[in-house]
N, C-alpha and C positions, 0 to 999 in steps of 0.2 A: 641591458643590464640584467645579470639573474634574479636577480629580486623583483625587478619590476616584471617581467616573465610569468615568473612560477606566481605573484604573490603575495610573498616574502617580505616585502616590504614595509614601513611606514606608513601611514596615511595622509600625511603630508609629500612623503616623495611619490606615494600614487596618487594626487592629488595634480604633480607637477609634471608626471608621466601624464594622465591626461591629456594638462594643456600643451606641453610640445607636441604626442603622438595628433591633437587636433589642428597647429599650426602644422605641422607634414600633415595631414591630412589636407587640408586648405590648400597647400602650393602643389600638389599631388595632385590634385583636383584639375588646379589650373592649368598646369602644365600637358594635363591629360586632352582637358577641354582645346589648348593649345592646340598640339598636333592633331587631332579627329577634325580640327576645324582646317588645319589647313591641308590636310587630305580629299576632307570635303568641299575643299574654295575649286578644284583642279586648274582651269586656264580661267575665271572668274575674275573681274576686277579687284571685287570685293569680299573678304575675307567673313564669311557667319560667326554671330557669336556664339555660344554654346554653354549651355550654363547645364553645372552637374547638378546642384541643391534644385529640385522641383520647385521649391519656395518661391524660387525668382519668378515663374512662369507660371507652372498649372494651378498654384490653390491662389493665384491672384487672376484668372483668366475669368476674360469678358465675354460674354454669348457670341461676339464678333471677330474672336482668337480664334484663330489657328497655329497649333505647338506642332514644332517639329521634332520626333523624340530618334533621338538618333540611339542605336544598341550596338555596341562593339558585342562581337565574341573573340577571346583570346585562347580559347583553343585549336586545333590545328582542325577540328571534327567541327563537321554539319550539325546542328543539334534543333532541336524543336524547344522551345521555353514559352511559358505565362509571365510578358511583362508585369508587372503591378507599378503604379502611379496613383500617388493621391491626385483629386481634382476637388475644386470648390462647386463646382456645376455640375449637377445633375443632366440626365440625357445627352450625353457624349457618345459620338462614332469614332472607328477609328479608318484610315483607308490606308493602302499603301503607295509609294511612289509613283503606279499609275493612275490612282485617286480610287482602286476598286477599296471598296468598302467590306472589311473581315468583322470574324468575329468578336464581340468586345461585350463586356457583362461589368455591368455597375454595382457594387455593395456599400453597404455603410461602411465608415470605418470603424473600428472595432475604439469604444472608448474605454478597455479596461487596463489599457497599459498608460495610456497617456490622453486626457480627458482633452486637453488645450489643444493638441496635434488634431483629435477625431473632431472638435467643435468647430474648430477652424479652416479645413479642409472637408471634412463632412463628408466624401464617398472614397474611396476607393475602384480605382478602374484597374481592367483585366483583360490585356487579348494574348492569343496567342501570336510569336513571332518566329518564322524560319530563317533559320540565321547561316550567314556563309562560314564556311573553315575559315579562322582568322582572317575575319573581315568584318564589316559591319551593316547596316539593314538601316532604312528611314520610313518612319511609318510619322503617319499624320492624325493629330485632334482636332477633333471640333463639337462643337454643339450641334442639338437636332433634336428636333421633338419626337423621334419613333422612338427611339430608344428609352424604356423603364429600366427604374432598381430595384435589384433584387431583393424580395421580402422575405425576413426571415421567421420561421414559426417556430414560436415554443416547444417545443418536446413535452407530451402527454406520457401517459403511462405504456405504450405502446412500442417495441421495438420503430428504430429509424436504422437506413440504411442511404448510403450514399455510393452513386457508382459510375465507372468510367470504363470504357473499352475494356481495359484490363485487369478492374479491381473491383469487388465490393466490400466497403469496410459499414459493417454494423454495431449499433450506438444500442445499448442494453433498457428497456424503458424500464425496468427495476434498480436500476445504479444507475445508469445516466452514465454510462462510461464505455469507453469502447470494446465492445466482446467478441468478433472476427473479423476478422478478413479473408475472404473467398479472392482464390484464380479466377476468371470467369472460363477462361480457355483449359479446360482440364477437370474443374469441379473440385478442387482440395482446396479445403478449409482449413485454417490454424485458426482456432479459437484462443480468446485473450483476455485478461482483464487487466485493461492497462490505468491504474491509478498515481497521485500527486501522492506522495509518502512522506511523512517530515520523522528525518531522527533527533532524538536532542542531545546537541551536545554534553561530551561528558565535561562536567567541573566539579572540584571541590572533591573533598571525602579522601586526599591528600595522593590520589591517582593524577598521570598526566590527564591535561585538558587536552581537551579539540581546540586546535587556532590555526592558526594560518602556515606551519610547519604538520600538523597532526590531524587526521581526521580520525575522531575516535568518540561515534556513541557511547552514550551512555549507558550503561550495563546495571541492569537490575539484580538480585539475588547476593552483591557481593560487594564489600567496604574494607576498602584497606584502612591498616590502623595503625602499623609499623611499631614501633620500640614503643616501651614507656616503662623510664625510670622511676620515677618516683611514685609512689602511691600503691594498696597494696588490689587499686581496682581502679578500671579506667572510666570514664564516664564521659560520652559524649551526644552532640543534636546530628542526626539522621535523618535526612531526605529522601522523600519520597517523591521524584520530579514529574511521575508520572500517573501518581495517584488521581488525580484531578480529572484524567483519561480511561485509564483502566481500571479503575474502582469508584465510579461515579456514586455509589451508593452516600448516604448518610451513615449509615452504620460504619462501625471500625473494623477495620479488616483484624484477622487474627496473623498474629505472630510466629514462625516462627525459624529458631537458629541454633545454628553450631560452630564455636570457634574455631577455626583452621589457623595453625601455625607453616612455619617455613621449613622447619627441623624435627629431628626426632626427640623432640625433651618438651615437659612444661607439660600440663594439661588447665585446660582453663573452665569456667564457667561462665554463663550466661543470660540473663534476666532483662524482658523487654522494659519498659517503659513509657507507652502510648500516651501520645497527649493530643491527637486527632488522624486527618484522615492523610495530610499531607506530610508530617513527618514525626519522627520519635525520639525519644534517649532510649538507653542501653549501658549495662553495666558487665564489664567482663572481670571476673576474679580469678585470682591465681589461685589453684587448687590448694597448692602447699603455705599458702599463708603469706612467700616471703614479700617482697616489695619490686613490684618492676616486673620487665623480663626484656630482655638484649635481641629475640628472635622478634621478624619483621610478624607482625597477624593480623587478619583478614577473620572478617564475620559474615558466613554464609549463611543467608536466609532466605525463606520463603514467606510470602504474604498471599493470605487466604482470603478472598472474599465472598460471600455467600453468595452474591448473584453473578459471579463470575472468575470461577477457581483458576487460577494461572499454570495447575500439572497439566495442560493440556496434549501431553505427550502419555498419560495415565486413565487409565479407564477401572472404574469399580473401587475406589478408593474414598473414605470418609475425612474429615473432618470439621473440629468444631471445639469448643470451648467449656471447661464446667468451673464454678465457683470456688476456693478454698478461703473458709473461712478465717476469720480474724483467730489467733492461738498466741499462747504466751509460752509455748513450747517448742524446741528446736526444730520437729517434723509434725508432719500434718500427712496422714494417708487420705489423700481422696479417692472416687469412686467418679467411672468416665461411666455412661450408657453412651452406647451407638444408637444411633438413628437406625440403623437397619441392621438385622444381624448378620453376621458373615457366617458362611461356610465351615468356617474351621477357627480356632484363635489365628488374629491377624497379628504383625508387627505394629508397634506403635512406638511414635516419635513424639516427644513432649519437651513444652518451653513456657518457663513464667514469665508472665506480664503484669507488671504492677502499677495499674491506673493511679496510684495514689503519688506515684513522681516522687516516693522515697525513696533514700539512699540505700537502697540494701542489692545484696546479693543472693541468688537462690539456686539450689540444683536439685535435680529429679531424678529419680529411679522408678521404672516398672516393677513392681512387683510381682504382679500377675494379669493373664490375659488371658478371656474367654471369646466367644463367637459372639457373646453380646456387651460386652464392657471391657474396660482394665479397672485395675489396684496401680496409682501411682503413690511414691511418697515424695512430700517435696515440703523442703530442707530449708533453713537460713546455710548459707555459703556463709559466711565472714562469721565475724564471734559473736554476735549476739543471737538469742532466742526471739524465736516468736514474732509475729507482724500484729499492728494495729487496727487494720485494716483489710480486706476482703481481696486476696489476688484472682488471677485467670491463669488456669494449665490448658493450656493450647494444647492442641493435640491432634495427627493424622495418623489415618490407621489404612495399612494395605497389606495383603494377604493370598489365598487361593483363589479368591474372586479379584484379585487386580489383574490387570496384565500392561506391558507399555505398550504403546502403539504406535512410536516412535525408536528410531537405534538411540535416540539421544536420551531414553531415559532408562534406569534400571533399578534394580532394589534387589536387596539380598539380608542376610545374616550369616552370623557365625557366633563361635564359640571361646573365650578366653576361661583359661583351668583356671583353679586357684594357684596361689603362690607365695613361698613363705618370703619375700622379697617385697621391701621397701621401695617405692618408686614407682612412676609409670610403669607398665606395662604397652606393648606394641604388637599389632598386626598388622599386616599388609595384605590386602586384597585386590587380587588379580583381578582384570576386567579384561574380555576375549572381544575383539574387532568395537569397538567402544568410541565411537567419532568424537567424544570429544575430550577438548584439550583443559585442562585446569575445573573441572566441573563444581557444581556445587555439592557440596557433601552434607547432609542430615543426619545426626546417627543419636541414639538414643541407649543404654545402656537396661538391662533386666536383670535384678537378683533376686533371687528367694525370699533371700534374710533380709529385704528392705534396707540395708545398708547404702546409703547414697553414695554416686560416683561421678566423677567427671571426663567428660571425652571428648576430644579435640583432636581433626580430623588433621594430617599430614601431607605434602608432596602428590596432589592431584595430579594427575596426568589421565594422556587415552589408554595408558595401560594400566592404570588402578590407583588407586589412594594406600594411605595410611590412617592408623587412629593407635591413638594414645588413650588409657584407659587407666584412674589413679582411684584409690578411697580417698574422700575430703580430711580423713582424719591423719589420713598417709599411714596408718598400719596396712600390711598384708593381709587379703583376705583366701578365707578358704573356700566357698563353694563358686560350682561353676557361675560365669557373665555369659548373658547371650546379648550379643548388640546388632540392634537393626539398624540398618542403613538406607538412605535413598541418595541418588545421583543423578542428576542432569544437568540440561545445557543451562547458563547463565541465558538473561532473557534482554535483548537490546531492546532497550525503549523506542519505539517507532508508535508513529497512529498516523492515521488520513489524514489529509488537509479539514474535509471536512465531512461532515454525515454526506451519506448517497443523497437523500430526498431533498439534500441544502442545493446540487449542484442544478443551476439553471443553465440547461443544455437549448440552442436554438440553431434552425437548420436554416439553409437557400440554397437554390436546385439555380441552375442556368446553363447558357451555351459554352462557358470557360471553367467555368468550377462547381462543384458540390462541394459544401461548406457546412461545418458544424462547430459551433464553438461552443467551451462549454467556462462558466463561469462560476467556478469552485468555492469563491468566497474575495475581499476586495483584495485584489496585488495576485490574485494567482488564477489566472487562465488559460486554456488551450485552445488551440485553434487549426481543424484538420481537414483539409482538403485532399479532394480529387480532380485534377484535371482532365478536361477534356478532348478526345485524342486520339488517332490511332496507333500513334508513336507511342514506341517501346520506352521510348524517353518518359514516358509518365505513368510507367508499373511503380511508383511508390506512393505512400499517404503522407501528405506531407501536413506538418506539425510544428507550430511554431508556439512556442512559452511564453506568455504574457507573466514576467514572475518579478516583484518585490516593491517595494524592499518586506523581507522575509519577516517571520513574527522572531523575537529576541531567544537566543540560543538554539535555532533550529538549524537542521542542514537537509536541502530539500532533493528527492529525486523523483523520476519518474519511472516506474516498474511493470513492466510486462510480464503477466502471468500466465503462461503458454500452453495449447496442450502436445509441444512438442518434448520429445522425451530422449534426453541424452546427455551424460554427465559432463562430455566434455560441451565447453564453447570457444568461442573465439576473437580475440581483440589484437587490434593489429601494434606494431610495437614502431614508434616515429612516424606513424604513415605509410607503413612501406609493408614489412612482412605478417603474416597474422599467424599469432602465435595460439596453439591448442590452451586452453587451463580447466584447470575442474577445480571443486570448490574444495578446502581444504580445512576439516572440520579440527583438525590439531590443531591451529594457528591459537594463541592467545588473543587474539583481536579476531573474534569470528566476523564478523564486518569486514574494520579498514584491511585486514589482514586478504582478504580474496579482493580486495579492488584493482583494478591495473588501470593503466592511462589508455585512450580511448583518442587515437586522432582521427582516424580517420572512421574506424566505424567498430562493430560488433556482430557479434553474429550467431545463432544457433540453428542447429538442422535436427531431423530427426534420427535415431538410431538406426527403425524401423522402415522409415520412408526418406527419399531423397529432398521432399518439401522444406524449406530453410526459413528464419526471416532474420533479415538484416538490420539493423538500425545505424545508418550514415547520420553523422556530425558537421557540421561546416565551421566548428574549431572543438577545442580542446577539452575532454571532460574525465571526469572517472568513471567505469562503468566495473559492473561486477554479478556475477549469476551464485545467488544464496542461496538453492533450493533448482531440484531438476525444473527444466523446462521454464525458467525466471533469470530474467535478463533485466537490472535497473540501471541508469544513466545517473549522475550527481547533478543537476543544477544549478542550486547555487547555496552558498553557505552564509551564517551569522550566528558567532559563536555567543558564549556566555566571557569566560575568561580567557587571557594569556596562556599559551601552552610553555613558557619560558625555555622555550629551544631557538631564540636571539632576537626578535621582532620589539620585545616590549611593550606593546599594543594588545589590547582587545582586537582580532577579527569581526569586528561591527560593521559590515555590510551593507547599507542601506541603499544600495544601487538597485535599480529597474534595468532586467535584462531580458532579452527576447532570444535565446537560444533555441536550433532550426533543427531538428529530426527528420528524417526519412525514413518510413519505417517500409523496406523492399521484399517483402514474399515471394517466394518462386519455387516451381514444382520438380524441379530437376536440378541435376548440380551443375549442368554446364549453363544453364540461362542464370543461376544465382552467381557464378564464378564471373561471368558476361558482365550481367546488371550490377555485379556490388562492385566493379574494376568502376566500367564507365558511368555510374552515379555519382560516385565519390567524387568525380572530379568535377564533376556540372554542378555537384552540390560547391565544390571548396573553391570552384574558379566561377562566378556568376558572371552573367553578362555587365559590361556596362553602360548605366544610359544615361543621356546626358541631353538636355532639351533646348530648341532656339526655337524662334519667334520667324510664320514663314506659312502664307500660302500653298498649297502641294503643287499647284500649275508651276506658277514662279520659281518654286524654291526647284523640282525636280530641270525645270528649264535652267535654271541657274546652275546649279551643283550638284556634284556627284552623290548621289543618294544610295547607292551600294555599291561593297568594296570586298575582295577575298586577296590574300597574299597566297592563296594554292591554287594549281589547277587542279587538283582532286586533293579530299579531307586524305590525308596520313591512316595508314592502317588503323584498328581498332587497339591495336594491340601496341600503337609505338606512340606519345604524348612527346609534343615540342613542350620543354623545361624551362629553355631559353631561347631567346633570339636578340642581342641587345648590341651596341654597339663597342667595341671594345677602346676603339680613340678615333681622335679626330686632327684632320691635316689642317696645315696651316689657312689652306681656302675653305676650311668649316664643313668639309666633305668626311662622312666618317669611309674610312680606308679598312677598315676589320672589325668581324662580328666575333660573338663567340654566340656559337648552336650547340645547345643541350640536349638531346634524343635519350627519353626514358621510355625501357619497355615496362608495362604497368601490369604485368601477368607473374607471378611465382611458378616455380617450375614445379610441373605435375598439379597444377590447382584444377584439372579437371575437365575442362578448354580448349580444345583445336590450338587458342589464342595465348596458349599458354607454352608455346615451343619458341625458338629462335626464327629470327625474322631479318630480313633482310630486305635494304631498299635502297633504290637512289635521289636524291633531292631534286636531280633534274626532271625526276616523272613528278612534280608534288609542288615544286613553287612558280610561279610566275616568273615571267620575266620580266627581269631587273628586281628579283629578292632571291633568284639562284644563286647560291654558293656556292664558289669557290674552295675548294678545301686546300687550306695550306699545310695545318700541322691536328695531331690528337693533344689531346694536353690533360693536364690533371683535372680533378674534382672541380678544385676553386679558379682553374684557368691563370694559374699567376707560373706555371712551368710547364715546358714542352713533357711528355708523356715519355721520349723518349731520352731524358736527363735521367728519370728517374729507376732509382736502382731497389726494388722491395726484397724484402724478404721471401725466400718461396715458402710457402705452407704447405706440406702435405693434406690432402683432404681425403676425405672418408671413399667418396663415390669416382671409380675410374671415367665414367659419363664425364661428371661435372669437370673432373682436370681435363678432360678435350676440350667442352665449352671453353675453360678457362686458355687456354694456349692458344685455342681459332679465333678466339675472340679478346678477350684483355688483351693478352699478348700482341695485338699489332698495333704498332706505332703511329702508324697512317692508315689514312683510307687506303683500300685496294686500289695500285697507282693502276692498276691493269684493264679497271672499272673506275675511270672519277667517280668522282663524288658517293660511292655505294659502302654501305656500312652495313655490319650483322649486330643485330643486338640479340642479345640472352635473355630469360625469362629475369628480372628483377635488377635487369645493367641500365646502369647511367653512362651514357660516354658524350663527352667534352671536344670540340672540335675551334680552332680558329678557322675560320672562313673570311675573302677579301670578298 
């Protein structure tokens, strides 16, 4: 169902999705265990049992057991793999079918994902197994007292590194977090800092929420507020959901904002209301008096705090706060000092905060501005005179000594004449190559004549804003306005899992793995290995998520911070094609808006250099690259509210998930085009193993202990999809197959392996699994191939219409060559076989 798929669903019908997908799970099992056992009996009297759950066998095994672990491979390729089996005994060998004795390495098991699983089982065992093209392998357990487990040591202050034929991935002893991975064959390094991220969900503040239809952090600097009719000022409570992270101080951060409408009418006002450090009121008034206003508004703001200013895209820039005393008169001129003087008079932007949590309205005008201060005056907005009480004119000043340091921020001024005309006033300001979309607007209004005015910013975009510009009294004024502005990107709440110095990072070195796990904080760990190997099969670091259930309203990922440099990357689209993306700073969702779905894997290389790194999935996720040379994965989510797009439900998540990464480096493009094709699939298609009870002398005497259905592994470049039975005759013989052959290369990806291929089944299966080809047939195999009548489509490349006509185009096998088929770079073809 697509609900239970995507997500989408209830928590009662994923609750009931569970227990069916775990009863199929169960008879799946058995029926699995079924057949491997009676392939394994061959002319034997007596038929092995074979149990898939470990439970039954190793973490109940006596020093006098011997387990038989039988490993299917289901793909058509030779491969090299690191079993893993929990075991309750310590000092376990492993031997295989002739009783030689390989290599095998003991760990703890890790108890941060599942305490009961690690106390009750207690090790984890490790060998390597060579495994046949679609067949399977029998390796044997036992007890032994040579064998030790492997100790793991804490991590000091000291860089750690962990290394395997192929790879060295180094562990930062300043972060405790993974900072490269070196080739070893070549010497090129991609440096990385690959950290646990949490964003938080957006809710409330009358925006869509994050749920289980919508991923959408939550966005700082910006509050929608939409219509309001009645009243002639709005007043609402304002969260700060990330104050608590980013302004850890005690002190109150400084304020401040500018109304932004949706239209060119209406100018409003603006007046903070701080009542600590996590959130605020706020008062917006309509310039002209009337009551309400029909256009949707939003309050852009900024939040200042002294020990950690958030314009992080600005350099040379002041602010800070001065007193206005209590007055029983309509305005009040205050007087700013800078902390440092500027250069030149700077722009200055100003916003009142009235600690006192009265109901009033205020608005500000510059008067005047030197290289060491300003002249503002600031005003009751609404009709009464005078305050009772002591407010705060917030205030940022940037000038000849600012500069951005980012495309994402800018700052300007301009000029509005006088005008004998009633009513707002309007400019438009152009912004040239300006990445972003909807941005935050600051603008602040200058008159001579101390006249007060109101200004509210318009129609954001990457090509420029608007402002509106009115006197509070709504007469026309005569001398020139000069109004400064500031602009940048809205700021997604994100922070670490947790500080660097929190993370308890511990290593173990041995004959099957180098091991580093690192323990973030409780529910959220990683855990990175290298195998041991000369096989090409173990160029990746492999990475397994100890994560949940998550802290309330987070959505977690994991982010690689690269020093490879190039705007576009790569995610593949169903598993299959991989599509270019660059990150797209217009989107109004700077986040969810660059995410895409992530099946099979991702990918970035360098502009400069052919060096790539990969990150394979072994299922489904969102990934997305927000910044050059940064590549993050989604792990897992648990929102705050409903995004009310049909669910009904909180997304409340409280599930423990172990989601599997490969992170694959490589120094050229035809060994990353190689490695990310044949990873992906060892990573999505695992062996499987399934364990009986059985002496190696006996049991190898007894039954067949290795099996292959190939006389040689299937090219690199062509994956058996299917091989299954299509029916069955009346004497329980099945009479027709249907064989699936996918080439697993895109055309032009860079690869020998990447052209059209051609093979026959009779060079490649055993006898008595040779096929017979009788007909081609569709996709789903339910129609002959040659019933079917498509549309033709012109296509762009006269190449690929050949491919297409030598290849789609034939109905059957070449009757001239049994059983031989050509496949194309990215072709699936469908065969009935007796």
């Amino acid at each position: 169902h697509h609900d239970g798929v995507s997500g989408t669903e209830k928590q009662a019908v994923s609750n009931d999705y569970y227990l069916q997908l775990f009863k199929g799970t169960v008879e799946c099992e058995q029926l699995s265990a079924n057949i491997l056992s009676s392939m394994i009996k061959g002319s034997a009297d007596v038929t092995p049992k074979l149990y898939q759950n470990s439970s039954e066998v190793l973490v109940n095994m006596t020093a006098v057991d011997e387990i038989a672990v039988v490993v299917f491979n289901s793909l058509a390729w030779e491969r090299d793999v690191v079993v893993s089996v929990p075991t309750n005994l310590s000092n376990v060998v492993v031997s295989d079918s002739t009783g030689k004795q390989l290599a095998a390495q003991q760990v703890l098991a890790s108890p941060s994902y599942n305490p009961e699983v690690a106390n009750k089982t207690g090790f984890e065992l490790l060998f390597t197994a060579h495994l046949p093209a679609f067949g399977f392998e029998t390796f044997f357990v036992k007890q032994s007292s040579s064998v030790e487990v492997s100790e793991f040591i804490k991590m000091g202050d000291d860089d750690i590194a962990i290394e395997n034929t192929q790879l060295k991935a180094t562990f930062s002893g300043t972060t405790h977090r993974l900072s490269s991975i070196a080739i070893n064959d070549g010497g090129k390094t991609i440096t990385t800092d690959n950290n646990l991220v949490q964003y938080t969900s957006a809710a409330g503040n009358n925006e869509p929420n994050s749920g289980a239809y919508v991923f959408r952090p939550m966005q700082d600097n910006h509050v929608f507020i939409g219509t309001q009719k009645i009243g002639g000022f709005h007043s609402t409570g304002w969260h700060f959901p990330m104050q608590q992270q980013k302004y850890p101080t005690l002190d109150f951060p400084l304020l401040l904002a500018t109304p932004a409408g949706d239209t060119v009418k209406d100018t409003f006002t603006v007046s903070m209301q701080h009542s600590d450090i996590f959130q605020t009121s706020f008062h917006i008034y309509r310039a002209d008096g009337t009551r309400g206003w029909s256009q949707n508004l939003w309050l852009s703001y900024a939040v200042l705090d002294a020990t950690q200013p958030p314009l992080s895209g600005l350099e040379g820039y002041q602010f800070g706060t001065a007193e206005v005393t209590a007055t029983s008169v309509k305005c009040e001129l205050t007087e700013i000092t800078f902390a440092k003087a500027f250069s030149a008079a700077p722009q200055v932007i100003t916003t009142v905060e009235d600690p006192s949590l009265g109901m009033h309205s205020y608005a500000t005008t510059v008067v005047s501005v030197s290289a060491t201060g300003a002249k503002v005056n600031v005003c009751r907005a609404d009709s009464s005179d005078g305050w009772s009480k002591s407010v705060h004119l917030n205030y940022v000043a940037f000038g000849n000594d600012t500069k951005a340091t980012r495309a994402d921020v800018t700052f300007g001024t301009f000029t509005l004449s006088g005008t004998n005309s009633k009513g707002p006033q309007q400019k438009n300001v152009s912004l040239e190559d300006f990445p972003v979309f909807r941005g935050i607007v600051l603008a602040s209004v200058m008159s001579k004549s101390g006249e007060v005015y109101s200004v509210t910013s318009y129609n954001s975009t990457a090509a420029g804003f608007g402002i509106n510009v009115d006197s509070m009294d709504g007469t026309p004024w005569t001398d020139d306005l000069t109004i400064s502005w500031l602009v940048f990107q809205r700021n997604t709440i994100e922070a670490p899992v947790t500080a660097d110095e929190q993370i308890v990072t511990t290593v173990a070195t041995g004959p099957v793995v180098q091991e580093v796990r690192q323990v973030f904080k409780n529910h959220y760990a990683v855990t990175s290995r290298l195998y041991q190997g000369a096989s090409p099969n173990f160029q990746f670091l492999d990475q397994t998520y100890d994560i949940g259930p998550l802290d309330l309203g987070r959505e977690l990922v994991t982010r690689f911070h690269t020093s490879l440099s190039n705007p576009t990357w790569y995610s593949d689209d169903t598993g299959l094609e991989l599509i270019p993306r660059q990150y797209d700073s217009t989107k109004d969702e700077p986040v969810a808006g660059n995410y895409y779905p992530m099946v099979m894997g991702s990918f970035l290389n360098d502009s400069s250099d052919a060096i790539s790194m990969s990150v394979l999935s072994e299922r489904s996720h969102g990934s997305g690259s927000l910044g050059d040379g940064m590549l993050e994965v989604m792990l897992h989510r648990r929102c705050l509210q409903d995004d009310h797009f049909g669910v009904g439900e909180v997304l409340n998540e409280t599930d423990h998930i172990r989601p599997r990464l490969w992170i694959v480096p490589a120094d050229n493009a035809e060994s990353a085009y190689n490695l990310r094709r044949k990873l992906s699939y060892e990573l999505q298609n695992p062996p499987m193993v399934m364990f009986g009870r059985g002496m190696v002398g006996a049991w190898a005497k007894t039954y067949t202990t290795n099996f292959t259905a190939m006389s040689k592994p299937l090219p690199d470049n062509v994956h058996l999809l299917s091989l299954k039975a299509r029916n069955e005759t009346a004497s329980s013989k099945i009479s027709e197959f249907v064989i699936r052959l996918q080439h697993v290369f895109e055309k032009d990806e860079g690869s020998p392996l990447a052209a059209p291929v051609t093979l026959n089944t009779d060079d490649y299966f055993v006898e008595g699994f040779q096929p017979t080809i009788a007909n081609e047939a569709t996709l789903s195999a339910n129609r002959e191939k040659s019933s079917v009548n498509r549309l033709p489509w012109r296509t762009a490349s006269s190449e690929r219409q050949h491919w297409l006509s030598s290849s789609f185009g034939k109905q059957r096998w070449d009757s001239e060559q049994a059983n031989t088929v050509q496949l194309v770079p990215r072709q699936i073809r469908t065969f009935i076989a007796n």
